[in-house]
N, C-alpha and C positions, 0 to 999 in steps of 0.2 A: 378671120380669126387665126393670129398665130399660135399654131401646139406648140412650139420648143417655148412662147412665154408662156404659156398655160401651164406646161410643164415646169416651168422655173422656179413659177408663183407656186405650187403645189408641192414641189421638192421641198422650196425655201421653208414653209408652213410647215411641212412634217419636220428638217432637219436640221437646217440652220438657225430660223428662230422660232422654235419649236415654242408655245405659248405656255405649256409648263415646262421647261428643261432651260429655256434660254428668255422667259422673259418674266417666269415666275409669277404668272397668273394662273387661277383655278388651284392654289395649294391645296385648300379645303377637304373639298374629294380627293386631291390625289393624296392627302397626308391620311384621312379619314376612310377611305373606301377600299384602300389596297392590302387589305390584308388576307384576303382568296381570289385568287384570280376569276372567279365564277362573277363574285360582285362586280368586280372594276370591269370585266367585259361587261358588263350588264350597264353601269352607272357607266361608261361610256360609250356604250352605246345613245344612252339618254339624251349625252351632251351633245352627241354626234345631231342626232335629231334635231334637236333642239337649236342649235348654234347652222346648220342648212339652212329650217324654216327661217330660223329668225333675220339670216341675212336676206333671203328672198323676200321676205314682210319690211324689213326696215330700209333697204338699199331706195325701191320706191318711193317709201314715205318719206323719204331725204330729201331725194330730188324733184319730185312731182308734187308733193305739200309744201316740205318744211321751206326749201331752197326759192319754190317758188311762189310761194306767200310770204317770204322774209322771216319767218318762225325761227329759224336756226337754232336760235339761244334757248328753245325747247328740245330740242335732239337727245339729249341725256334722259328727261322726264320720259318722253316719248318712245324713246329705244325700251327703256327698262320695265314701262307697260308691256310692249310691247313682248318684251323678254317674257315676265310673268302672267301673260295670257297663255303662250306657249307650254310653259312650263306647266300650268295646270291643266293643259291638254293631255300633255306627257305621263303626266298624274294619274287621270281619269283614264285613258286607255292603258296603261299597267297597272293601275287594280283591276281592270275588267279582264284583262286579259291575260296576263302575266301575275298572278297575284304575288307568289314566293318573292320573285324579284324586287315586287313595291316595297312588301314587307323588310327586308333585306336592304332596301336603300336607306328607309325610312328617313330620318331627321335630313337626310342628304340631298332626298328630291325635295322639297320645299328648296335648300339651301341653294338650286340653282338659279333662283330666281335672282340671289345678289351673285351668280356665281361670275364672277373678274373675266374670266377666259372668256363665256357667250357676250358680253360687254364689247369684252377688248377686240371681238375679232370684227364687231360691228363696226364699231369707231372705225378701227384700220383701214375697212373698206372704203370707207370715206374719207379720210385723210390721205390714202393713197392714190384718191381717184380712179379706184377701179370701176370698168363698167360693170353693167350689170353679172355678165360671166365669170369675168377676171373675178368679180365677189364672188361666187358662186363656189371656182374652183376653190380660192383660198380661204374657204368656209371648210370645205372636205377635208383641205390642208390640214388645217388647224384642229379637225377634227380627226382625223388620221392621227396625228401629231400626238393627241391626246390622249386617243387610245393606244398607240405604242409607247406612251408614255406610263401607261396604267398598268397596262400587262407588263412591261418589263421592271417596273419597281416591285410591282405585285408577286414575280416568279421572285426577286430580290426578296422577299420580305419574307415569303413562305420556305425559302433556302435557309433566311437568319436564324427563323424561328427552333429549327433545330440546334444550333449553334450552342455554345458556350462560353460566352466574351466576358472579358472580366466584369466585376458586378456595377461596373461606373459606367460602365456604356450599353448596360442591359436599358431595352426598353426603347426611350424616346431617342436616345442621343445615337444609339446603333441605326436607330429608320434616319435620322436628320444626315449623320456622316451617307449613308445608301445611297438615301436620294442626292448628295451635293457630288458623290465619288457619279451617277448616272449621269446629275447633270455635265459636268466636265466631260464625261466622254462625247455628250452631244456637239462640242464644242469644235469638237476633229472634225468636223462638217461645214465648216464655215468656209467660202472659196471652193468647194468645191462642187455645190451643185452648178451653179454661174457658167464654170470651168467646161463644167461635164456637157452643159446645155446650151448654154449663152451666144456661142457662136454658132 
């Protein structure tokens, strides 16, 4: 096992192409859940969960079913089961346990079941041919990725809300310009994890 590619893969996932900031999946929750930082660490923590298991439940079922019964062309059906079993796991142990939280996610934890980001990072895995760790890490990635993507729109959003902008950019068009001025900054990141690790 090499660490500095494990490292790479896991860099790239949080900063270069960061799956909300640089590839524009999972808007949903991020445009919907960040308005207290309490929730968005909570609701991604969820994803976090959920987007680990689900590459350790699905990477197998690629290789070991789909790939090798010739199924392939099921991979989409069968991930997104697979996704929304998950997800009602995630469900059932934050009402038992966490209840505030569930309640507080509300319409949002169902919505991860179509949620793009836990989809996209599965695909990736397999179209990039990672094994089973290389998934693994860039499952974390992506899921690091996500939550530093939550909490820092999240401190954004709780900053605006004091604010004063003139009355045309109060509301939806002040969070869309936020999030588009964050994603660009993520942008300064590209080359240079490669750089930092690669050799």
């Amino acid at each position: 096992m090499d660490v500095k590619h494990m490292i790479v893969i896991m860099m790239s996932a949080v900063f270069v192409n960061n799956y909300v900031l640089s590839q524009f999946l999972g808007m949903c929750p991020f445009l919907g859940v960040s308005k207290e930082i309490k929730n968005a660490a909570g609701m991604s923590g969820a994803v976090m969960f959920v987007m680990l298991i689900a590459t350790a439940a699905t990477w197998p079922i690629q290789h070991y079913i789909l790939h090798e019964k010739g199924l392939d062309y099921l991979q989409t059906v069968v991930f997104i089961l697979v996704i929304a079993a998950l997800v009602q796991l995630t469900k059932i142990i934050l009402k038992r346990y966490i209840p505030p939280l569930h309640d507080a996610l509300g319409v949002f934890l169902p919505l991860m079941v179509s949620n793009c980001v836990i989809f996209g990072v599965t695909i990736t895995n397999i179209n990039n041919d990672y094994t089973f760790f290389e998934a693994v890490v860039n499952a974390l990635g992506a899921g690091g990725g996500f939550f530093l993507a939550m909490i820092l729109f999240s401190g954004i959003r709780e900053h605006t809300q004091n604010a004063d902008p003139p009355p045309s950019f109060k509301g939806i068009p002040l969070t869309l310009i936020s999030a588009a001025i964050l994603s660009l900054s993520f942008f300064a990141f590209g080359g240079v994890v490669e750089n930092l690790f690669g050799h």
